[in-house]
N, C-alpha and C positions, 0 to 999 in steps of 0.2 A: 492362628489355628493351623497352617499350611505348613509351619516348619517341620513339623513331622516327613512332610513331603520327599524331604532330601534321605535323609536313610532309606525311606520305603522305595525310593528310586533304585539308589546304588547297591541295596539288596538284594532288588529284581535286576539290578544288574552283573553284580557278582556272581549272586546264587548260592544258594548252600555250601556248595563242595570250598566254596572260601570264608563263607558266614556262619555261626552256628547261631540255633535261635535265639541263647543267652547275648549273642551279642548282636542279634539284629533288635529285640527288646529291647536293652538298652540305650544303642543309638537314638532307636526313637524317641524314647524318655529323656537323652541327652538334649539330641534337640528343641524339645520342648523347655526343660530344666530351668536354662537360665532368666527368665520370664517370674520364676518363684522370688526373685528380689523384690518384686511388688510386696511381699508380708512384710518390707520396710520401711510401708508407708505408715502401718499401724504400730511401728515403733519410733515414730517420729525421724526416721530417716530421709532425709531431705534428697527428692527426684536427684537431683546433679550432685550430690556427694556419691561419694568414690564407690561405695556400697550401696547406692541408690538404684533406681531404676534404668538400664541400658550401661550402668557401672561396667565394676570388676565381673561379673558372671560372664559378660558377653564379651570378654579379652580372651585372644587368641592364647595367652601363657595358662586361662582357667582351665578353656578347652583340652590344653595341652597336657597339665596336670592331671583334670578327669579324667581323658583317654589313658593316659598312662598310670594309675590307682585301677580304676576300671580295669584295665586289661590283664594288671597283677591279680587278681578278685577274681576274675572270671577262668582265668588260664586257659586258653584259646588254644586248639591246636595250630593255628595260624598267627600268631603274638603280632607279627608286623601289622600282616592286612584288616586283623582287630583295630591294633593300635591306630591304622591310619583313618579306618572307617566309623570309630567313636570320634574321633580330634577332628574327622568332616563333617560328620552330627552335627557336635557341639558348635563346633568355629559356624558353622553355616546357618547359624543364630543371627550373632551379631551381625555377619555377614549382611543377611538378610532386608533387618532392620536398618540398615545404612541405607537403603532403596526405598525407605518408606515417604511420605510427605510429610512428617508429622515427629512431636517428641523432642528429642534433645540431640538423637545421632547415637550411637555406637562406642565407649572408651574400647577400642580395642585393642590398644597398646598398654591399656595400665597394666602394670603399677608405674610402668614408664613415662607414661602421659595419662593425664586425667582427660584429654581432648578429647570431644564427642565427635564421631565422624557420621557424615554421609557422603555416599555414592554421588559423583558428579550429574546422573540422573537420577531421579526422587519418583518412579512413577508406580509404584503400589499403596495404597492409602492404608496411611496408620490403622491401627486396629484399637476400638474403646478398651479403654482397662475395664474387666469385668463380664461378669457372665450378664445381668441385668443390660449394660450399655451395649454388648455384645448381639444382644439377641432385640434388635431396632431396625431401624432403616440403614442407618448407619453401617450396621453388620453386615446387611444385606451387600451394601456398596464395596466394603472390602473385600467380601468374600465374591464378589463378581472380578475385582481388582486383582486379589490372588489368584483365580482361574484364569484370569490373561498374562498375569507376568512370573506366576512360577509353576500353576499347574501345565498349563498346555507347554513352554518351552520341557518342561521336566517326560513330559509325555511324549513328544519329537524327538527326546534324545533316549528315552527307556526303550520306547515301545521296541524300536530297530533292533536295539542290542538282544534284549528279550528275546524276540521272535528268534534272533540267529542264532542265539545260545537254546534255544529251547529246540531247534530245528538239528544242532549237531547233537543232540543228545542222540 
């Protein structure tokens, strides 16, 4: 649920005059997005195949592709700072999920490597697939877990910038 987290940061940290809303919307959707490989399971696609769950979606080359389709689609007046702040969306998926305890890891190199990866530290707790397992104790426990390992850093680093870009206005 928190991956949204990362665009809605770098949004309020950018700011309009570099975001427009077509592409702070999409970010966020970006970030989310690659999580929809889960409709794989109900096609018999097996978790650790390449198109599986934590697959190809969450490779740094997906993200790369998205940002750049996306940002021809949208036409930004700012094409770079689009382009780099859809492919931080996106990338900041997988990213993410490499810190988790749980799962398979991350292919973030495919199609180069099928390797799942994690983060040498694991200290955010997986998240149940689904809304039903989601909404438990278990939920609960993640979502206490995302408030300490990406909301509050996310917030020590927005709030600062925020205030000082809101303050030279």
């Amino acid at each position: 649920m928190s991956h949204a987290a990362i665009p809605i940061a770098g949004a309020l940290m950018l700011g309009r005059e570099r975001l427009s809303v077509p592409v702070i919307v999409t970010g966020i959707a970006f970030a989310m997005l690659p999580d929809a490989d889960v409709i794989g399971f109900g096609y018999g696609i097996d978790y650790a195949a390449s198109w599986g769950h934590r697959g190809a979606t969450h490779s740094l080359l997906f993200a790369a592709i998205s940002a750049l389709v996306a940002t021809a689609l949208i036409r930004p007046e700012k094409y770079l700072a689009a382009g780099l702040f859809l492919f931080v969306a996106m990338a900041s998926h997988g990213l993410l999920d490499t810190l988790t305890n749980g799962g398979l890891g991350a292919a973030l190199f495919w199609p180069w490597s099928d390797v799942r990866h994690f983060a040498s530290s694991t200290p955010i707790a997986v998240s149940p697939i689904g809304v039903a397992n989601f909404l438990s104790d278990r939920g609960l426990k993640v979502l206490q877990s995302e408030a300490i390992w990406i909301w509050t850093p996310l917030v020590i680093v927005t709030l600062p910038v925020w205030i000082i870009r809101s303050r030279s206005r």
